[in-house]
C-alpha positions in Angstrom: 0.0 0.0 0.0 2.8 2.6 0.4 4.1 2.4 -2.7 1.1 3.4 -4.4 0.3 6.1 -2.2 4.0 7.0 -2.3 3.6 6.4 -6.2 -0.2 9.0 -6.1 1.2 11.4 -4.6 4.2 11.9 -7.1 2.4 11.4 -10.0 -0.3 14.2 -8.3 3.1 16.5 -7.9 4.3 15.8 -11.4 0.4 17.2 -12.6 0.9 20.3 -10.4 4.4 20.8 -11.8 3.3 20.5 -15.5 0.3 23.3 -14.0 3.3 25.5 -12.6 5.4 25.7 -16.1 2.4 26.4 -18.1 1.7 29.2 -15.2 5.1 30.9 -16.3 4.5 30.7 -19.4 1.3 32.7 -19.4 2.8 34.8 -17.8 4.5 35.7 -21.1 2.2 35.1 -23.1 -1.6 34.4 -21.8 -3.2 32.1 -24.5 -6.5 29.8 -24.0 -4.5 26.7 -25.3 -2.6 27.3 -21.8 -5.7 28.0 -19.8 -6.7 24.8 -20.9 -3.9 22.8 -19.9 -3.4 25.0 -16.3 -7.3 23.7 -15.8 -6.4 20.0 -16.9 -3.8 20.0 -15.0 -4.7 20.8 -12.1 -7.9 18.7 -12.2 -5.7 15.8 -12.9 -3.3 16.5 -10.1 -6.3 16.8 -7.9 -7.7 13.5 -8.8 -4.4 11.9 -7.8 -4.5 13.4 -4.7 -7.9 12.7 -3.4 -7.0 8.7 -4.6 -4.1 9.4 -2.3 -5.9 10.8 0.3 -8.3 7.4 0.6 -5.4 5.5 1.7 -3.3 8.0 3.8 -3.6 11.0 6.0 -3.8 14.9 5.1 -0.7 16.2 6.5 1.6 13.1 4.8 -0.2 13.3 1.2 1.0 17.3 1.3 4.1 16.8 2.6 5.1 14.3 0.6 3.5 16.3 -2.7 5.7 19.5 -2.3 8.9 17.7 -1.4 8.1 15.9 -4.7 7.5 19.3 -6.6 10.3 21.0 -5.0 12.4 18.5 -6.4 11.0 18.5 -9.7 10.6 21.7 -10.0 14.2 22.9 -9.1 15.3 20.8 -11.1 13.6 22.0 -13.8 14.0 25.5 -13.2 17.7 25.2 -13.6 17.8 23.1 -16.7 15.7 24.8 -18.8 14.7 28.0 -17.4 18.8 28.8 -16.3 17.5 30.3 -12.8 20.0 29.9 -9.9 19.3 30.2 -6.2 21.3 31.2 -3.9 22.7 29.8 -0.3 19.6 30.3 1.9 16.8 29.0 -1.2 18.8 25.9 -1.4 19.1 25.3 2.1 15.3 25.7 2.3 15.0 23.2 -0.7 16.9 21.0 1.3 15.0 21.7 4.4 11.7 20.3 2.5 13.4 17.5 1.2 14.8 16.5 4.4 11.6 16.8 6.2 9.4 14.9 3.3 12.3 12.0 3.8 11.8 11.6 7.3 8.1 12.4 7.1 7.9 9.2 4.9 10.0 6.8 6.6 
C-alpha cells in the first residue's frame, strides 16, 4: 500500500508541476490553449490526490507532494529556465526535502 500512495502522490506533484510551467509561461504570453492545460492540469493532479488521500492522511499526502514538486521543480528550473538560487533557497530546498524524507519513513 505505500508504494502506491508514495507512487499517487508523485504522480499528483508531477500534474501540479506540469500546472506551474504552463503558469510561467502565461505569464509571457496568456493564451486559451494554456488555460486549458493549467485547468487539466490541475484537475488531474487533484484527482491523484484525493486517490491518495483514501489510503493516507492529510498532513503526509501534502508533505510528501511539495517535497516531490520541490524537487521537480528545481530541477527543472535550472535546466531549462537557467535560474540559480542562492545559499539560503537551497538550504530551504533542502530543508523540504529532508523533512518529506523523514516524514515518509
Amino acid at each position: 500500500m505505500f508504494q502506491s500512495v508514495a507512487l499517487l502522490a508523485l504522480i499528483s506533484a508531477f500534474f501540479y508541476c506540469i500546472a506551474m510551467v504552463a503558469m510561467k509561461s502565461w505569464a509571457e504570453l496568456p493564451s486559451v490553449g494554456l488555460a486549458l492545460i493549467i485547468a487539466a492540469a490541475l484537475l488531474t493532479a487533484g484527482a491523484f490526490e484525493v486517490f491518495a488521500l483514501r489510503q493516507e492522511r492529510l498532513g503526509l499526502i501534502y508533505v510528501g507532494i511539495l517535497g516531490a514538486e520541490v524537487v521537480f521543480l528545481g530541477a527543472l528550473s535550472l535546466l531549462h529556465f537557467d535560474e540559480t538560487y542562492s545559499r539560503r533557497e537551497l538550504v530551504g530546498i533542502g530543508l523540504v526535502v529532508i523533512g518529506t524524507a523523514i516524514a515518509w519513513t
